[in-house]
Gaussian input, Z-matrix of N, CA and C with variables (Angstrom, degrees):
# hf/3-21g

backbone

0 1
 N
 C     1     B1
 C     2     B2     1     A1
 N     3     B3     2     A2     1     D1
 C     4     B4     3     A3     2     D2
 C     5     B5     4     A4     3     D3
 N     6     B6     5     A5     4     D4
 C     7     B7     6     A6     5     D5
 C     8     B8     7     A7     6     D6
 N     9     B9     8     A8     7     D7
 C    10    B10     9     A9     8     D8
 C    11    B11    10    A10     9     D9
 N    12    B12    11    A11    10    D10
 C    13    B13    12    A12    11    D11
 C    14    B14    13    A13    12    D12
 N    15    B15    14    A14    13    D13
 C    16    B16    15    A15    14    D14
 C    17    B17    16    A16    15    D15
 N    18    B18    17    A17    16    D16
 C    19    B19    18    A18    17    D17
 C    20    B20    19    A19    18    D18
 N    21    B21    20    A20    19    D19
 C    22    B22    21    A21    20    D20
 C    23    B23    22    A22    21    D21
 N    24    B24    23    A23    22    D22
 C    25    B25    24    A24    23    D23
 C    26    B26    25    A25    24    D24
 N    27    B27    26    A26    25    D25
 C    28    B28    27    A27    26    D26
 C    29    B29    28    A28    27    D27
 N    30    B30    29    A29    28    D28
 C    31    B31    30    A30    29    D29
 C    32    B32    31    A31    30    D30
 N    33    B33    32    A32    31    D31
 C    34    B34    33    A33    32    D32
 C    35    B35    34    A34    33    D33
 N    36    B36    35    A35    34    D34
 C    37    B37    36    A36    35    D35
 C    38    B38    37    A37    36    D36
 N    39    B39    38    A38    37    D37
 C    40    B40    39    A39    38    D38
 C    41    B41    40    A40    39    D39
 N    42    B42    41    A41    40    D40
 C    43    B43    42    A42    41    D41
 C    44    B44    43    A43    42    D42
 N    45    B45    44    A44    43    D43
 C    46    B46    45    A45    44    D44
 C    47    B47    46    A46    45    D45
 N    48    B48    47    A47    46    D46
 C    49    B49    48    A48    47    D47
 C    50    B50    49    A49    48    D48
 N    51    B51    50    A50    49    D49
 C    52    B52    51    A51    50    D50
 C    53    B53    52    A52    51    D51
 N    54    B54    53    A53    52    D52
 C    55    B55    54    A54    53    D53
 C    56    B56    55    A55    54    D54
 N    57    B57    56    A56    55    D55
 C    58    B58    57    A57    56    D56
 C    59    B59    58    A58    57    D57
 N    60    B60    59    A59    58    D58
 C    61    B61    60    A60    59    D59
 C    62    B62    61    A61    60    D60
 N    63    B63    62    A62    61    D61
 C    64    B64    63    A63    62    D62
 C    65    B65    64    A64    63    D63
 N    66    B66    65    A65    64    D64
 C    67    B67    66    A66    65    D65
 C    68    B68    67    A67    66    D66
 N    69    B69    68    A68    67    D67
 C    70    B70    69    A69    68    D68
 C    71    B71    70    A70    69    D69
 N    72    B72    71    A71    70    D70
 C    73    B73    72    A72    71    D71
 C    74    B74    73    A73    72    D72
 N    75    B75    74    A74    73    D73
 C    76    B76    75    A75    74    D74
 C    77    B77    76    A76    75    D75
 N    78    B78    77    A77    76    D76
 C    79    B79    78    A78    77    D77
 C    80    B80    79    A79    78    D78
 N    81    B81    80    A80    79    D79
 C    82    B82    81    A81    80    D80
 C    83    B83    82    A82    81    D81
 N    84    B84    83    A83    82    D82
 C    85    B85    84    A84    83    D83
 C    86    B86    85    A85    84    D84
 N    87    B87    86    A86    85    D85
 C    88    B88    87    A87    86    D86
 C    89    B89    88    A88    87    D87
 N    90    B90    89    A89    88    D88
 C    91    B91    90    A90    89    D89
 C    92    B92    91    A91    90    D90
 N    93    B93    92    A92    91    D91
 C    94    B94    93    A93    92    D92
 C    95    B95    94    A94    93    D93
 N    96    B96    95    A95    94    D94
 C    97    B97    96    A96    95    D95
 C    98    B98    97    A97    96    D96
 N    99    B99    98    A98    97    D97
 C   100   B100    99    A99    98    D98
 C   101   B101   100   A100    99    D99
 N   102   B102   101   A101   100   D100
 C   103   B103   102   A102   101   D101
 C   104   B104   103   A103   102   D102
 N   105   B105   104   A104   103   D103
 C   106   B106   105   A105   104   D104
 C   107   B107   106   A106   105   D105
 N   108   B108   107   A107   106   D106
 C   109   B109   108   A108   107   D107
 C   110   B110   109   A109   108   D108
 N   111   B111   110   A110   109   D109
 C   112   B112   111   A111   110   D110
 C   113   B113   112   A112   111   D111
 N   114   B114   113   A113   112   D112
 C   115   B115   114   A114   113   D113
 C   116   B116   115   A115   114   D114
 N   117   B117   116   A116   115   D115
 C   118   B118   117   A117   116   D116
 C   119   B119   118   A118   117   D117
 N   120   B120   119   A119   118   D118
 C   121   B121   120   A120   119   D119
 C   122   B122   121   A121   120   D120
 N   123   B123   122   A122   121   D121
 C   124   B124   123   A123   122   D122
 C   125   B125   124   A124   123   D123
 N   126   B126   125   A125   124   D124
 C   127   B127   126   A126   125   D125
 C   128   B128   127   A127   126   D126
 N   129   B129   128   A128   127   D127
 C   130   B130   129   A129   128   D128
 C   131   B131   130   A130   129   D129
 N   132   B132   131   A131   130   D130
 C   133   B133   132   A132   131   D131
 C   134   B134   133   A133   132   D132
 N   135   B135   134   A134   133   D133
 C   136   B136   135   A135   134   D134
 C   137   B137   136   A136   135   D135
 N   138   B138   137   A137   136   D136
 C   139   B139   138   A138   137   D137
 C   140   B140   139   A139   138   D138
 N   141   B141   140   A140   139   D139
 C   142   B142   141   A141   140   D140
 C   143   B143   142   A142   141   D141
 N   144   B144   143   A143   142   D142
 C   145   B145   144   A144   143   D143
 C   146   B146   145   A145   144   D144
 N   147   B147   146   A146   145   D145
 C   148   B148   147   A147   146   D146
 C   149   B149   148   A148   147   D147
 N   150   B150   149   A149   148   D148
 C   151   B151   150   A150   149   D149
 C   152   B152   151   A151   150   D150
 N   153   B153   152   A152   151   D151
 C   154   B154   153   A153   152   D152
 C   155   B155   154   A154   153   D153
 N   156   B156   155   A155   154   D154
 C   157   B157   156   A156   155   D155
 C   158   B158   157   A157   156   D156
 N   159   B159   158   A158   157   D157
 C   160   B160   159   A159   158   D158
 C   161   B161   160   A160   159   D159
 N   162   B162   161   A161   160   D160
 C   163   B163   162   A162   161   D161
 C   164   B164   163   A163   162   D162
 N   165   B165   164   A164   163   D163
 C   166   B166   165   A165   164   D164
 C   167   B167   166   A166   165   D165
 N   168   B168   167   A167   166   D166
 C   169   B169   168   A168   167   D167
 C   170   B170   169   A169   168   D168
 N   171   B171   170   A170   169   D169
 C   172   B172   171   A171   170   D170
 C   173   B173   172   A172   171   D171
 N   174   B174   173   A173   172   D172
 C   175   B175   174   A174   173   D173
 C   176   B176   175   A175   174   D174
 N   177   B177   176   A176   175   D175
 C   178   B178   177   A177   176   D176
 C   179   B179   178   A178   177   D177
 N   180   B180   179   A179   178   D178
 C   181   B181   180   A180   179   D179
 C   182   B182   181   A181   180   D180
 N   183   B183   182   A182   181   D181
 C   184   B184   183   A183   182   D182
 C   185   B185   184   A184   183   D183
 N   186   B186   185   A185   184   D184
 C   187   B187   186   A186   185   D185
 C   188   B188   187   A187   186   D186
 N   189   B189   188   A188   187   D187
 C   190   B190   189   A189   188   D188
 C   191   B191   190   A190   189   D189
 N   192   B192   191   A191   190   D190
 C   193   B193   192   A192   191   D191
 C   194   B194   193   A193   192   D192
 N   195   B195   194   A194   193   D193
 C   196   B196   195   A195   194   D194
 C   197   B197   196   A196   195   D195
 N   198   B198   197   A197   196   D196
 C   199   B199   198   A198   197   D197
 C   200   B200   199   A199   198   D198
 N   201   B201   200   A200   199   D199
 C   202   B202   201   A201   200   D200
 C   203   B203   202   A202   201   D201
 N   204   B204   203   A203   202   D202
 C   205   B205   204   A204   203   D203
 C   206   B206   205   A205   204   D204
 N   207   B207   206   A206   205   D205
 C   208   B208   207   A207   206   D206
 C   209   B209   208   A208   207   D207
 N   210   B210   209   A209   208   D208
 C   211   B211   210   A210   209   D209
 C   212   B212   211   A211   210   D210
 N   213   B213   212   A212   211   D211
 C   214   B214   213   A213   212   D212
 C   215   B215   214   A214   213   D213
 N   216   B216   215   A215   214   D214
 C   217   B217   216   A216   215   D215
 C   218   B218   217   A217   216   D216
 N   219   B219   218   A218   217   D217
 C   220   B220   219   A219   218   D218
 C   221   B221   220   A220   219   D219
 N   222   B222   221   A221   220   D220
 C   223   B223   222   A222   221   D221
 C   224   B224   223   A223   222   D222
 N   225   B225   224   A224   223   D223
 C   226   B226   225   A225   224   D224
 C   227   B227   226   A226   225   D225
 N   228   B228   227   A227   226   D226
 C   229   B229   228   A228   227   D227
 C   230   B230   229   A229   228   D228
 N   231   B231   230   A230   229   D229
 C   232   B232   231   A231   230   D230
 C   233   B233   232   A232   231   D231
 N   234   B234   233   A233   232   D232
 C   235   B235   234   A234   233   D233
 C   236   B236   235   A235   234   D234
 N   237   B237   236   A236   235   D235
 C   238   B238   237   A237   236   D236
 C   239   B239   238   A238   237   D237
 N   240   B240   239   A239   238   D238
 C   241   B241   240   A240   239   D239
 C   242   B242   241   A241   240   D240
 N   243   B243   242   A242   241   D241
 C   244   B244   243   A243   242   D242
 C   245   B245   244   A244   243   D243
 N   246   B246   245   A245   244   D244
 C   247   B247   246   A246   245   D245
 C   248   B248   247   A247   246   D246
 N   249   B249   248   A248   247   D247
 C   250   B250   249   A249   248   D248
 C   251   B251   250   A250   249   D249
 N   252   B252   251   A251   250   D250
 C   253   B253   252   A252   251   D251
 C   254   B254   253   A253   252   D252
 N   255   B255   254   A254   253   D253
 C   256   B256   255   A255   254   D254
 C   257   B257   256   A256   255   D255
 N   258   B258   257   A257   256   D256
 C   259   B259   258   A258   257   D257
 C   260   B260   259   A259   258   D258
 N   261   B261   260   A260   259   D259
 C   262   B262   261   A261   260   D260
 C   263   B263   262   A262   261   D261
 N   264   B264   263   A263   262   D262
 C   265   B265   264   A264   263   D263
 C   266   B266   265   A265   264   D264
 N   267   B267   266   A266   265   D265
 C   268   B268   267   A267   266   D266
 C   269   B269   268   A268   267   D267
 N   270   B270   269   A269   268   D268
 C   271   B271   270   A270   269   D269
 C   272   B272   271   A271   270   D270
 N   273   B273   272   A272   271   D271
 C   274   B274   273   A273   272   D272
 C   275   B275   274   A274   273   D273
 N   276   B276   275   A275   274   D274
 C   277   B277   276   A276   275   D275
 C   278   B278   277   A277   276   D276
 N   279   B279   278   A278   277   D277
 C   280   B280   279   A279   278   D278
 C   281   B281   280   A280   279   D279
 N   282   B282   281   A281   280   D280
 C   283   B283   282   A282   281   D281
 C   284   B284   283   A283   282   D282
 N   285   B285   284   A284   283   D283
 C   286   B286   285   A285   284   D284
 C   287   B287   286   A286   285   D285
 N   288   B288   287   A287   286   D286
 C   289   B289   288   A288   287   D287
 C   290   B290   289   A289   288   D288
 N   291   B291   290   A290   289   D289
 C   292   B292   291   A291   290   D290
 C   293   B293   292   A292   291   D291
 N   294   B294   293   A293   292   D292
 C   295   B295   294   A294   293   D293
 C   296   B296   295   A295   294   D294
 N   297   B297   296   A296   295   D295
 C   298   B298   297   A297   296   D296
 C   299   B299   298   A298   297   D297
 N   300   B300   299   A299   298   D298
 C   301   B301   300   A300   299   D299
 C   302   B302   301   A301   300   D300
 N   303   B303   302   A302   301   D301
 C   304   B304   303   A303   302   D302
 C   305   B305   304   A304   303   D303
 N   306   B306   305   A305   304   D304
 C   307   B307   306   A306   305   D305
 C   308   B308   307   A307   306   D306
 N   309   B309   308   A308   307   D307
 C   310   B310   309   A309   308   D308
 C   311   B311   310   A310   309   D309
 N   312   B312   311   A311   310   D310
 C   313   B313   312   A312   311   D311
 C   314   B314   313   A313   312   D312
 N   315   B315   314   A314   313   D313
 C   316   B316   315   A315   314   D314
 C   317   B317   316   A316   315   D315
 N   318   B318   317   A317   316   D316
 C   319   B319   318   A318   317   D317
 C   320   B320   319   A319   318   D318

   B1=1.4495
   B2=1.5341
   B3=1.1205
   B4=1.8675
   B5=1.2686
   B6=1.3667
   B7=1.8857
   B8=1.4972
   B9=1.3822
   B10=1.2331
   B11=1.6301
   B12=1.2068
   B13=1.9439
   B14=1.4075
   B15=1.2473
   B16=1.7789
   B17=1.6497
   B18=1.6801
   B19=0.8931
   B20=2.0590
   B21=1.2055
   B22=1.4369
   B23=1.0108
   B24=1.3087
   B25=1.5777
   B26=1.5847
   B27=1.6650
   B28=1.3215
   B29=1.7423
   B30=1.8534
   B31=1.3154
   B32=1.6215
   B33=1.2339
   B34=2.0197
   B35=1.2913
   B36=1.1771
   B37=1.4169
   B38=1.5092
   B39=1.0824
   B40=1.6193
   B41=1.7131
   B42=0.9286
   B43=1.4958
   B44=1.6395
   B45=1.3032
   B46=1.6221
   B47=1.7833
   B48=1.3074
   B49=1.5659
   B50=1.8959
   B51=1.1863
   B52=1.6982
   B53=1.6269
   B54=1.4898
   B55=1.3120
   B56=1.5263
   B57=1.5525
   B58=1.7748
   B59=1.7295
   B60=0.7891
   B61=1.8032
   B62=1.3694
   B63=1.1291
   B64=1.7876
   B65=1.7831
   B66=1.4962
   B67=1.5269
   B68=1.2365
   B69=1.2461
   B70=1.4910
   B71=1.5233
   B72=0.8507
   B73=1.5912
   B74=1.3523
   B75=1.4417
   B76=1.5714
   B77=1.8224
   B78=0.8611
   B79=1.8240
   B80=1.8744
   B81=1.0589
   B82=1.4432
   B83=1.7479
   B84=1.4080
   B85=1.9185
   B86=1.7624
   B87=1.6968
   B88=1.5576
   B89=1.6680
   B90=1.1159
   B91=1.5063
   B92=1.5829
   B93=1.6738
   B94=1.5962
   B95=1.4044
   B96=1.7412
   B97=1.5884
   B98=1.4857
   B99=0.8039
   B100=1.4997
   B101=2.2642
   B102=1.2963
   B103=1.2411
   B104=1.6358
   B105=0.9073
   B106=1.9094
   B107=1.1431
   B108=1.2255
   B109=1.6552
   B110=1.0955
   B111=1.3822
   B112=0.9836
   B113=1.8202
   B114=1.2552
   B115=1.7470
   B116=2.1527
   B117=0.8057
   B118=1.4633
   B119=1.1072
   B120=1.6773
   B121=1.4811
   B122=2.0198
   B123=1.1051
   B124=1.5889
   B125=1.0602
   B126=1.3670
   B127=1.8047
   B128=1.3724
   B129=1.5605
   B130=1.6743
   B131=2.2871
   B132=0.8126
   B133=1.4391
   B134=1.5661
   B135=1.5471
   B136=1.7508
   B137=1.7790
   B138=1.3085
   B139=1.7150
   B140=1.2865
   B141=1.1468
   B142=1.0989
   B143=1.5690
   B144=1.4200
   B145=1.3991
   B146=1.1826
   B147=1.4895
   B148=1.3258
   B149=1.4606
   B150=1.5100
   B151=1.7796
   B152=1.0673
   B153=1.5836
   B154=1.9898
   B155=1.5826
   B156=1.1565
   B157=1.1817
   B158=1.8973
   B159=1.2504
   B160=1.5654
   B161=1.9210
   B162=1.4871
   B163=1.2069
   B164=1.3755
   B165=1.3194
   B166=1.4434
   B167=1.5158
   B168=0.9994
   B169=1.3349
   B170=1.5583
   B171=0.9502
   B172=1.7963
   B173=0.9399
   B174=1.0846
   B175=1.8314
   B176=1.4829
   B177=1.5556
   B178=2.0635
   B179=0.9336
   B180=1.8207
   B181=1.0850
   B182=1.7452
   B183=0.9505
   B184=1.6898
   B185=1.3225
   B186=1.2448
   B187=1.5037
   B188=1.4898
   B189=1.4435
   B190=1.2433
   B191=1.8664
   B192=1.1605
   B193=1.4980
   B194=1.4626
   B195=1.5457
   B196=1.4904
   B197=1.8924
   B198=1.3968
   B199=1.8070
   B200=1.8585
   B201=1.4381
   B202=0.9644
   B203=1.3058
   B204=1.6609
   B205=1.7005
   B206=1.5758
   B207=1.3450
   B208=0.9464
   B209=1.4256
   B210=1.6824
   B211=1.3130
   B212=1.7731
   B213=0.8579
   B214=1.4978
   B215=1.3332
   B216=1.1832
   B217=1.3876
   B218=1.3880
   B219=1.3279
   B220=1.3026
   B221=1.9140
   B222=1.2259
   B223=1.2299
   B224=1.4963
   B225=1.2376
   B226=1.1410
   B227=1.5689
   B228=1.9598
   B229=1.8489
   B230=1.8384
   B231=1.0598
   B232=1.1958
   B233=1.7160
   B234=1.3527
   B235=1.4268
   B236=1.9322
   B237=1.3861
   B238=1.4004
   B239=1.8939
   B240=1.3973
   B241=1.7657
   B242=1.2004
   B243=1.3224
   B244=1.7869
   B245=0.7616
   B246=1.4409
   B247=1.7717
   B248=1.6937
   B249=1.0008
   B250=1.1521
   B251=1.4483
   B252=1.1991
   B253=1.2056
   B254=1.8438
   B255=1.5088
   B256=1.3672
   B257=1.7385
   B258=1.0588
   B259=2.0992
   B260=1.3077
   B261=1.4577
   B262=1.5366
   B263=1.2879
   B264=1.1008
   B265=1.7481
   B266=1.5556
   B267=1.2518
   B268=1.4097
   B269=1.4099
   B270=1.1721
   B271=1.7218
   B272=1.7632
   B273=0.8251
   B274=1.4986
   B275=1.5073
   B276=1.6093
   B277=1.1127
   B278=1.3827
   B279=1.6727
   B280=1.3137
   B281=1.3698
   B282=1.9240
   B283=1.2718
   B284=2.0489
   B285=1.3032
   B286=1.7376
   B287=1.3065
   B288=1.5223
   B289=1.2689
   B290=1.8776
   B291=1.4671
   B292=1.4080
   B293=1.5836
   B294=1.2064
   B295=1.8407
   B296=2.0084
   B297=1.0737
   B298=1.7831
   B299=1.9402
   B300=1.3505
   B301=1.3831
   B302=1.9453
   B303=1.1047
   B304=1.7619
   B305=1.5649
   B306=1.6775
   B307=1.9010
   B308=1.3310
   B309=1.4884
   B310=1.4604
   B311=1.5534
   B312=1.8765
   B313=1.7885
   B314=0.8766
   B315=1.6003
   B316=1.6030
   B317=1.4996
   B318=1.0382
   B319=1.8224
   B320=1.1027
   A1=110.62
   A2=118.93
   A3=130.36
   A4=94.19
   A5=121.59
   A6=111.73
   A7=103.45
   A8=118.21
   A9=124.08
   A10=119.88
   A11=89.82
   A12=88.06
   A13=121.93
   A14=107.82
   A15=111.88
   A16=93.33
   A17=136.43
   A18=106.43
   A19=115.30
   A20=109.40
   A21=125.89
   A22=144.18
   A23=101.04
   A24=119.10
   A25=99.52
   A26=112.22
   A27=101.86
   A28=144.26
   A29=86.62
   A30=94.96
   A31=98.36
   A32=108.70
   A33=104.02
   A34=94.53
   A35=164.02
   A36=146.99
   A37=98.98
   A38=112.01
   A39=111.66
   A40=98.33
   A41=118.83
   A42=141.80
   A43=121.33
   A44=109.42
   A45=117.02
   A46=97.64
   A47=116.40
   A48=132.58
   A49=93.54
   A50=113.61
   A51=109.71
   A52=99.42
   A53=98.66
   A54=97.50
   A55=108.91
   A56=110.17
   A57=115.83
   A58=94.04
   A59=101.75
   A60=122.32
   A61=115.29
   A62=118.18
   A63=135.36
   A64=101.53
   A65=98.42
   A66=89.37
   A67=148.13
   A68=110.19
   A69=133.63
   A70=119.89
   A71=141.76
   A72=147.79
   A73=121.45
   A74=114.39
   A75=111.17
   A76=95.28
   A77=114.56
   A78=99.08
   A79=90.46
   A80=120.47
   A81=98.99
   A82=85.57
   A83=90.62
   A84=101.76
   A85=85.10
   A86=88.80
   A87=113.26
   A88=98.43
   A89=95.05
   A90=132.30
   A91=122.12
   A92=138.63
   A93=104.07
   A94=86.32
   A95=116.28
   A96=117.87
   A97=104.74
   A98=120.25
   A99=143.01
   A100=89.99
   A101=108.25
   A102=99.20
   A103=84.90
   A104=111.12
   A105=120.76
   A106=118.86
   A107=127.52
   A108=121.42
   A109=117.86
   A110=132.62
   A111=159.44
   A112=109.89
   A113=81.53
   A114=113.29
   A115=85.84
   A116=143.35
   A117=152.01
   A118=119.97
   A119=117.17
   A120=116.32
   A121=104.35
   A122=110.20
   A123=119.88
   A124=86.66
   A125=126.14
   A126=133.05
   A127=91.24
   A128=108.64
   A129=110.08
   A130=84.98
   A131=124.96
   A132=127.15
   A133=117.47
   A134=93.68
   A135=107.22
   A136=91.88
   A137=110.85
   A138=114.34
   A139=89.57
   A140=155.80
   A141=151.53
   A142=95.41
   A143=128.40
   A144=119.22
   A145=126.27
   A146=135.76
   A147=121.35
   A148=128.05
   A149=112.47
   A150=107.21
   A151=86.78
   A152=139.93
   A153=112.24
   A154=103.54
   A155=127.15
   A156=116.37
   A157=123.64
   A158=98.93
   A159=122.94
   A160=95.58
   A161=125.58
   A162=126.19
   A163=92.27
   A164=134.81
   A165=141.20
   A166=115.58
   A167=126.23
   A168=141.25
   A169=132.82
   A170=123.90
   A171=115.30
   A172=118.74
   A173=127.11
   A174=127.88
   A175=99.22
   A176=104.98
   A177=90.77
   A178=110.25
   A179=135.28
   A180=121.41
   A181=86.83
   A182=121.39
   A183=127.53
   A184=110.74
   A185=140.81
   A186=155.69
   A187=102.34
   A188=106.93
   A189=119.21
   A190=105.33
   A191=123.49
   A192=112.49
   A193=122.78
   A194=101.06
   A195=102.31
   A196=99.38
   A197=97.59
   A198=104.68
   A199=93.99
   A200=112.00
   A201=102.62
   A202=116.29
   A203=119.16
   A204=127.88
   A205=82.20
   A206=138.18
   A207=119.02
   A208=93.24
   A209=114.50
   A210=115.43
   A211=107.62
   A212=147.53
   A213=136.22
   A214=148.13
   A215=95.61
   A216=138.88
   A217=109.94
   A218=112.77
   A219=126.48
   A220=113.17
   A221=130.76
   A222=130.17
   A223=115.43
   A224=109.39
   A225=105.29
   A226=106.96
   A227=128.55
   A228=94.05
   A229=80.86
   A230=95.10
   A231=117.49
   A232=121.43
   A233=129.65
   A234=115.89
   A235=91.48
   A236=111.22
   A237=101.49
   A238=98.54
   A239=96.50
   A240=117.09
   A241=116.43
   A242=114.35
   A243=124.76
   A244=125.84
   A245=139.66
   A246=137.88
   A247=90.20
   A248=136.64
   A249=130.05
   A250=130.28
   A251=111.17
   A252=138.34
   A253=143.50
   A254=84.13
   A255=119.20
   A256=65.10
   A257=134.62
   A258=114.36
   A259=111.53
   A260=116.95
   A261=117.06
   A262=99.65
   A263=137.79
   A264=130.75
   A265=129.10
   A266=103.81
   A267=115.85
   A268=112.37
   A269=130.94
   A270=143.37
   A271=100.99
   A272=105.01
   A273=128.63
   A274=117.05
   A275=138.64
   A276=144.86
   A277=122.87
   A278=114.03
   A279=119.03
   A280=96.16
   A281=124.82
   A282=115.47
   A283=117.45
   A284=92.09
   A285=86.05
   A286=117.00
   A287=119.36
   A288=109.06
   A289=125.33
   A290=94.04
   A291=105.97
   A292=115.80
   A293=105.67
   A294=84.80
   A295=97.57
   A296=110.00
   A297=104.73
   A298=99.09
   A299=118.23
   A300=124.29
   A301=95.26
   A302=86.28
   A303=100.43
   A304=107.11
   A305=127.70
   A306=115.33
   A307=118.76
   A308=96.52
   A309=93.81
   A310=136.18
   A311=95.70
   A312=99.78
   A313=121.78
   A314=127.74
   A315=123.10
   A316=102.62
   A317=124.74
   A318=113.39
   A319=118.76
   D1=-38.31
   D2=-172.36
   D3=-71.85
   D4=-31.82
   D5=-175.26
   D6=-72.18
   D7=-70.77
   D8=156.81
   D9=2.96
   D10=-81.63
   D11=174.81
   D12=-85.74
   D13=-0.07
   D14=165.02
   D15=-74.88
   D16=-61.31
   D17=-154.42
   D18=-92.99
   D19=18.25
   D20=134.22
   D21=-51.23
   D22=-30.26
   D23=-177.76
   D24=-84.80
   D25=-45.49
   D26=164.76
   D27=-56.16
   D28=-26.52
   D29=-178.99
   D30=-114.88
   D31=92.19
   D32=-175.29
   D33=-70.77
   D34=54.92
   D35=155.67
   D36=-127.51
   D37=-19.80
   D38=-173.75
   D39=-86.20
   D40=132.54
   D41=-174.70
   D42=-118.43
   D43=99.21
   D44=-161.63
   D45=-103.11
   D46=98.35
   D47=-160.23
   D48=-91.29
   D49=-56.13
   D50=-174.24
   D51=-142.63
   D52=119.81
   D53=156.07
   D54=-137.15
   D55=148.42
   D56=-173.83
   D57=-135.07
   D58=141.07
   D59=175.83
   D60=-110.62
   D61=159.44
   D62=-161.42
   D63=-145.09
   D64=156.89
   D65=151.69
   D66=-17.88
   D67=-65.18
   D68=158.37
   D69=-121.51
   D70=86.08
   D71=-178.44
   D72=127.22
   D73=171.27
   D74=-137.90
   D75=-147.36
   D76=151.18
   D77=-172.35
   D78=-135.66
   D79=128.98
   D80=176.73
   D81=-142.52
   D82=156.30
   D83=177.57
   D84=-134.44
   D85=114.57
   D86=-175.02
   D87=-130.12
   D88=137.26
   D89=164.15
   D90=-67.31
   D91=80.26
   D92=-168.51
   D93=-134.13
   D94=178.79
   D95=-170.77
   D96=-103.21
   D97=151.14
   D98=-160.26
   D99=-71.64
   D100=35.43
   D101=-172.55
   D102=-117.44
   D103=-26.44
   D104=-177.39
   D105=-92.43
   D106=109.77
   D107=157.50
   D108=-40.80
   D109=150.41
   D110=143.96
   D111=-14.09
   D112=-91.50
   D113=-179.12
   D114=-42.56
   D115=-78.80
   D116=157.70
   D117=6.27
   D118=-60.13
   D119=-175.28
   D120=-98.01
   D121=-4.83
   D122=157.01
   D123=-57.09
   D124=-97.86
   D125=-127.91
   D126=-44.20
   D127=-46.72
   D128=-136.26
   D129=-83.02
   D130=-20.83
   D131=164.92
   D132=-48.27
   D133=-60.53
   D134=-159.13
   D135=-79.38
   D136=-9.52
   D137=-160.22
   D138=-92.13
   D139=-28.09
   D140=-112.53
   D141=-151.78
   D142=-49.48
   D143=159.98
   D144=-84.63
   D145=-21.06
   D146=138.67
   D147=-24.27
   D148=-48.41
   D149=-160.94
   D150=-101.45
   D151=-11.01
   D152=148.96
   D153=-69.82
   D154=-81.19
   D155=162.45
   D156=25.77
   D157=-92.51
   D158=-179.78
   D159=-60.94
   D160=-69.38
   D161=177.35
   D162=-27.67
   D163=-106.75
   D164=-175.47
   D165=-11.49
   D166=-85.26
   D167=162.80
   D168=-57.46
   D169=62.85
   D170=-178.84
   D171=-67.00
   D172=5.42
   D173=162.35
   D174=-64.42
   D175=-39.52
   D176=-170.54
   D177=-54.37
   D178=-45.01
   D179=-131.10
   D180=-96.70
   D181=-16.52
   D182=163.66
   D183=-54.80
   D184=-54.60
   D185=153.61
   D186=-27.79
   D187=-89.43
   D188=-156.47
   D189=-83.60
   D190=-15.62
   D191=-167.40
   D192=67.95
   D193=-117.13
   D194=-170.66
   D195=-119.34
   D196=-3.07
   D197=-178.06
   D198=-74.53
   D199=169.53
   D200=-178.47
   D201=-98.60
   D202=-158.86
   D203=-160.76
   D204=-109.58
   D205=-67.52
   D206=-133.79
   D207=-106.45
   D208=-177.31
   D209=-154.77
   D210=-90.66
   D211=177.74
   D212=157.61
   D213=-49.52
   D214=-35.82
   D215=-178.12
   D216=-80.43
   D217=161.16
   D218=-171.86
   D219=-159.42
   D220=158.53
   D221=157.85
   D222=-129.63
   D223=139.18
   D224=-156.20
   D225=-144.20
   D226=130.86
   D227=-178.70
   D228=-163.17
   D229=150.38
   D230=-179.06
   D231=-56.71
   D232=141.81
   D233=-169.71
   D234=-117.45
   D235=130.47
   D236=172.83
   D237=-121.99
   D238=-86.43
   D239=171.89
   D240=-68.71
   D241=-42.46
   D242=165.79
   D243=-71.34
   D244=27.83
   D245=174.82
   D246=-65.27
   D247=-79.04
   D248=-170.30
   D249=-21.11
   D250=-56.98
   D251=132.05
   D252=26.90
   D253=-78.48
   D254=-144.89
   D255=-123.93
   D256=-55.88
   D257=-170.46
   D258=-70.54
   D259=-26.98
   D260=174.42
   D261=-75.00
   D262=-45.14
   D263=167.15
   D264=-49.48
   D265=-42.84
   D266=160.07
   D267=-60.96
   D268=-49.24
   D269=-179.98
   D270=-49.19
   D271=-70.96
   D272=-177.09
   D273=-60.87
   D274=-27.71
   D275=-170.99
   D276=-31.14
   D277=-47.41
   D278=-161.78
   D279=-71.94
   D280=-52.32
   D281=-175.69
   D282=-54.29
   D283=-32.95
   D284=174.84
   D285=-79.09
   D286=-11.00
   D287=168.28
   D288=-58.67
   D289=-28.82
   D290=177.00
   D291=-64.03
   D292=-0.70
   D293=174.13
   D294=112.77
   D295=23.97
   D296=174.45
   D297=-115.72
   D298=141.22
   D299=-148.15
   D300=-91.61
   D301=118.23
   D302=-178.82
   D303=-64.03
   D304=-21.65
   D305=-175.34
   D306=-30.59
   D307=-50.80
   D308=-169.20
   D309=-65.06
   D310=-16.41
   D311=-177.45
   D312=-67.48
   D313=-22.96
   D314=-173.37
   D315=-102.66
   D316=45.51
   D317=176.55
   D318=-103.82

């Protein structure tokens, strides 16, 4: 989470409104200007909590080496009418991770 808003701090226009974390994965509903790609403010996210990550922990970088922590991939979708939505989903993630059926949140 401290990387997260450390590298916010670098980018003050980017606006990180909800983020909830899991075992493995991270859900955040961010705010950025149409001056940044997409694919762009990922790297510089996953880049940035990785090397707290690894700093903290030196077992990772024993694990993983010089490949990275997080996976390649990404999901990613636009918030217009559904902000509401999409933050109560984010809020809620860990309990739906357990196995309760998501259809109904986006209707």
């Amino acid at each position: 989470m401290k990387a997260l808003y450390k590298t916010q701090k670098r980018y003050p226009d980017w606006y990180l409104i909800k983020i909830n974390t899991g075992n493995d994965h991270v859900h955040l509903l961010i705010e950025v200007p149409p001056k940044y790609s997409i694919s762009e403010v990922v790297q510089k996210l996953k880049a940035e909590s990785a090397g707290a990550l690894k700093r903290k922990f030196k077992f990772i970088s024993e694990i993983y080496g010089e490949t990275g922590i997080w996976s390649t991939g990404y999901f990613v979708s636009t918030v217009g009418l559904n902000e509401a939505n999409i933050r109560k989903y984010i809020e809620r993630q860990n309990t739906f991770d357990r196995g309760f059926d998501l259809t109904g949140e986006f209707e």
